[in-house]
C-alpha positions as CSV (number, residue, x, y, z in Angstrom):
1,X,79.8,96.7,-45.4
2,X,78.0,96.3,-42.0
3,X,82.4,95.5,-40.6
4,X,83.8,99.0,-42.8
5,X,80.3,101.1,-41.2
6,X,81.1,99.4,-37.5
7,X,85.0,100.7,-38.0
8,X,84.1,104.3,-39.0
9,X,81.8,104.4,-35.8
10,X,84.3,102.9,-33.6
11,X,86.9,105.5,-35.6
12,X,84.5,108.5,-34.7
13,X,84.5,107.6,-30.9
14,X,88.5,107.6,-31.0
15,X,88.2,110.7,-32.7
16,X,86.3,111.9,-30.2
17,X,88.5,111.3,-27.6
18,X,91.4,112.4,-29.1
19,X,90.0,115.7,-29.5
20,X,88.3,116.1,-26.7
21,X,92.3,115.7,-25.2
22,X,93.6,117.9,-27.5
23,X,91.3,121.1,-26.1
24,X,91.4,120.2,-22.4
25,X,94.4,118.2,-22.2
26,X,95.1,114.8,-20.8
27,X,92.5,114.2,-18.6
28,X,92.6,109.8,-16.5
29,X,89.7,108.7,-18.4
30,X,91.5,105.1,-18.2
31,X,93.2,105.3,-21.3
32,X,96.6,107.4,-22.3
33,X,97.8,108.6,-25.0
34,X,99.5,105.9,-26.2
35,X,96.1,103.4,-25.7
36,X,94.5,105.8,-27.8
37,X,97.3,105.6,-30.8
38,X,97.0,102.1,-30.4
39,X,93.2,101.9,-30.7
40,X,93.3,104.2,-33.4
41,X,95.7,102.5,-36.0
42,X,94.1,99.4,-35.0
43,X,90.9,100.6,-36.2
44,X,92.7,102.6,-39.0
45,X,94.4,99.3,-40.7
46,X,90.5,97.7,-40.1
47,X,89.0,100.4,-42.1
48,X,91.6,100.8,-44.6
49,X,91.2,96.8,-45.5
50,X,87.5,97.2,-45.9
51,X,86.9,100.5,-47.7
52,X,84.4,100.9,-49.7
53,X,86.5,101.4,-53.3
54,X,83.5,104.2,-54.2
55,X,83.6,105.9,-50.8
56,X,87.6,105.9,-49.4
57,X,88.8,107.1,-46.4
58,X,89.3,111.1,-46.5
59,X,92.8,111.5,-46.3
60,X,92.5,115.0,-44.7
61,X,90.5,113.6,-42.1
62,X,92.9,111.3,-41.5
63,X,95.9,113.6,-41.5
64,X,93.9,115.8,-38.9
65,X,93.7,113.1,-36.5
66,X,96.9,111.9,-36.6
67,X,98.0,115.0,-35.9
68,X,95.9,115.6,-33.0
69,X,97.4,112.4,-31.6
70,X,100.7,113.8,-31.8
71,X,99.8,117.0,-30.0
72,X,98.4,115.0,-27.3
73,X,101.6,113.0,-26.6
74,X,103.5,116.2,-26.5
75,X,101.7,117.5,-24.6
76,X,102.0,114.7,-21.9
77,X,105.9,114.2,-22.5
78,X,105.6,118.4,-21.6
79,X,103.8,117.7,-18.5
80,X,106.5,115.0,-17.7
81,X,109.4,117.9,-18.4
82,X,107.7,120.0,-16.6
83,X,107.3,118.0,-13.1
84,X,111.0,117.1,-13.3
85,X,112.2,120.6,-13.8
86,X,110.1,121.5,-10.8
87,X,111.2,118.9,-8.7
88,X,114.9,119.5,-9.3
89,X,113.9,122.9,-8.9
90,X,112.6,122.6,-5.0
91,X,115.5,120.3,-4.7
92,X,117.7,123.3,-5.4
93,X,115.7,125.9,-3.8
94,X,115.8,123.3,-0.5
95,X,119.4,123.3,-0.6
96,X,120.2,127.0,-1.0
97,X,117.3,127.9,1.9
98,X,119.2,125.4,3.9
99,X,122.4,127.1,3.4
100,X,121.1,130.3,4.9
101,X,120.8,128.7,8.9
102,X,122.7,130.8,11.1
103,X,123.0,133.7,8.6
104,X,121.3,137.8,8.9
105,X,119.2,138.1,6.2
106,X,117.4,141.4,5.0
107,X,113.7,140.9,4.2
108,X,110.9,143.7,4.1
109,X,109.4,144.8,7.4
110,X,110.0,147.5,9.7
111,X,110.8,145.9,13.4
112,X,114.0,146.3,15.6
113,X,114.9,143.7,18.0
114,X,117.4,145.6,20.1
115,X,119.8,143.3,22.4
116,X,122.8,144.3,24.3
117,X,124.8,144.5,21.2
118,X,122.6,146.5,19.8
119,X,120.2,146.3,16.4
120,X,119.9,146.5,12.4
121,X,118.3,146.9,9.8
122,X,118.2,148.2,6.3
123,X,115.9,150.0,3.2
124,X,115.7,149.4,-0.3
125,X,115.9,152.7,-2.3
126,X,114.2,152.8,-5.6
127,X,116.9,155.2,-7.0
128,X,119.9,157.2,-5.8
129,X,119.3,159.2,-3.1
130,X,120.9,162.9,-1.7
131,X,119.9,162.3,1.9
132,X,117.9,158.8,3.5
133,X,116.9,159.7,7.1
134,X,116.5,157.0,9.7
135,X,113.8,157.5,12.7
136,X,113.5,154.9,15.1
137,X,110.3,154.4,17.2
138,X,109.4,153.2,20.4
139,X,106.4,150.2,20.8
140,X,103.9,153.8,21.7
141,X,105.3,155.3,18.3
142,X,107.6,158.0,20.2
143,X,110.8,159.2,18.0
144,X,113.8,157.3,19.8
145,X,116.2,158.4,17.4
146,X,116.5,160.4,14.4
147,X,119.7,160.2,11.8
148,X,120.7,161.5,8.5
149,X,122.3,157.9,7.1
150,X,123.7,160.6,4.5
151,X,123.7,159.6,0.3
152,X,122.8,156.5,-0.6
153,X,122.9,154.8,-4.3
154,X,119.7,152.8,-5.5
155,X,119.4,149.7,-4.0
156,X,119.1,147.3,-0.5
157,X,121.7,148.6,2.4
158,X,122.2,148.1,6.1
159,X,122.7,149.9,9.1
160,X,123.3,149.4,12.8
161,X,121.8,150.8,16.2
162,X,123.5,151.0,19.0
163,X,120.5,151.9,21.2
164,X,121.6,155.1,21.8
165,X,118.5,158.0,22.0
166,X,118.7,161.0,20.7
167,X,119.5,162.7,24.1
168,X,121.8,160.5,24.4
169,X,120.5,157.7,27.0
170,X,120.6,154.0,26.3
171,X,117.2,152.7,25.3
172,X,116.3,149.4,27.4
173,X,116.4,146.0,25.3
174,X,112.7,145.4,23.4
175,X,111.4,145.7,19.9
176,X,111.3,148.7,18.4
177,X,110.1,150.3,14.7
178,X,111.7,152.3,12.0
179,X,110.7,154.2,9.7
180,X,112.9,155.2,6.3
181,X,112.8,158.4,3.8
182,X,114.7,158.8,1.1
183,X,115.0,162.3,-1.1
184,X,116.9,163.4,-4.1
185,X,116.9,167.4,-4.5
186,X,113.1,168.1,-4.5
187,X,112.0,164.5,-5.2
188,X,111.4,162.0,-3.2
189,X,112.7,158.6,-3.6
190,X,110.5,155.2,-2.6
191,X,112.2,153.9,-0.3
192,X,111.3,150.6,1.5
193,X,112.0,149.3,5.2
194,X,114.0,146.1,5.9
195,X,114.6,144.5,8.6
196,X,117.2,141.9,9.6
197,X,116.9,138.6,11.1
198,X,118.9,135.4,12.0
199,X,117.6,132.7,10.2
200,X,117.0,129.7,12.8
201,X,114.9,127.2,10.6
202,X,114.0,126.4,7.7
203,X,110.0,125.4,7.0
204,X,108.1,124.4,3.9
205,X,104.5,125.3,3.8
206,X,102.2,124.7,1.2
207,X,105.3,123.5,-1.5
208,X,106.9,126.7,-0.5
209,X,109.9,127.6,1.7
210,X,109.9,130.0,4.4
211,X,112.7,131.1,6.7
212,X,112.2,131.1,10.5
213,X,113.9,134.3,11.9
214,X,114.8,134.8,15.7
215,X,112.4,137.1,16.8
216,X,110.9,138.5,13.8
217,X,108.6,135.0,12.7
218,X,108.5,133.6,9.2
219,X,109.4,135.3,6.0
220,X,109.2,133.5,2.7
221,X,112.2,132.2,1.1
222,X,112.1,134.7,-2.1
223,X,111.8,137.4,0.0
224,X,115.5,138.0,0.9
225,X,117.0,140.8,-0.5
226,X,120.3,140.4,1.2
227,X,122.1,138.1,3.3
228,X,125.4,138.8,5.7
């Protein structure tokens, strides 16, 4: 009796294990999942040899913890998915980023780097528009230029600057601003700045990609809305 009581209070630390796994998950406590199967049946096939005939194993009990096991394992062959899929994920991501070296991208922002042959940029309109207006600004926030870019359908779209001022100087090479507004009748449509960029490198930071644009700093990788 004093071998079938030392099995059940072995059993009941296993037990205890297993479900303290199976609400916080896998946690290195020195033994895996499949230590603790192995533990467990081993103490199982003990107790089942030396059960008392009056007092048998509960077969529900049993079930339950059997079960648990189960869940446990899944859940670490899930983690194990899980890691590859990212990895070959990155692996992609890496690839694609890469790709994108030497290429104009569109990403959010507002700044115009204007060179000898001239600028760009482009906005993001929320919905179709009547009339999207373009007003460029100097670094003191003076209106350079001022343009109707005419209708526009929802969605990301360029446009070039030829550095031209609205009394029709050339402005000197720099950065500038931009500003776009969208309407549609009486409403106005969200409309959001873009500005483009050369991508010269790519870096990762913090497991995530960023692109290194000439002039304009870093963007991050998901950011791109369009690419020329």
């Amino acid at each position: 009796m004093n071998t079938v009581q030392s099995a059940v209070n072995s059993s009941s630390d296993i037990f205890a294990a297993i479900n303290a796994q199976a609400k916080g998950g896998v946690t290195d406590t020195g033994s895996s999942s499949e230590d603790v199967q192995n533990r467990f049946l081993k103490l199982l096939v003990t107790q089942l040899k030396n059960q008392d005939p009056l007092n048998p194993l509960d077969n529900a009990a049993v079930t339950t913890q059997i079960s648990q096991i189960s869940t446990v394992t899944g859940i670490e062959n899930l983690n194990a998915t899980m890691q590859t899929l990212l990895s070959n994920f990155n692996d992609s991501q890496s690839m694609q980023a890469a790709a994108l070296i030497g290429k104009r991208v569109l990403v959010p922002g507002s700044r115009l780097a204007l060179g000898d042959g001239g600028a760009g940029g482009g906005a993001n309109l929320a919905g179709p528009a009547d009339k999207v207006t373009l007003t460029i600004l100097d670094a003191a926030g003076k209106v350079v230029q001022s343009r109707n870019l005419g209708a526009r359908d929802a969605g990301s779209f360029g446009f070039t600057w030829d550095g031209k001022t609205d009394s029709g100087t050339t402005a000197p090479p720099g950065n500038y601003s931009f500003t776009i507004t969208a309407v549609r009748g009486r409403e106005t449509v969200a409309a959001e700045a873009m500005q483009l960029g050369t991508v010269s490198a790519l870096v990762r930071d913090k497991g995530a990609f960023q692109l290194e644009l000439a002039g304009l700093g870093r963007v991050d990788f998901n950011k791109v809305q369009q690419i020329f």
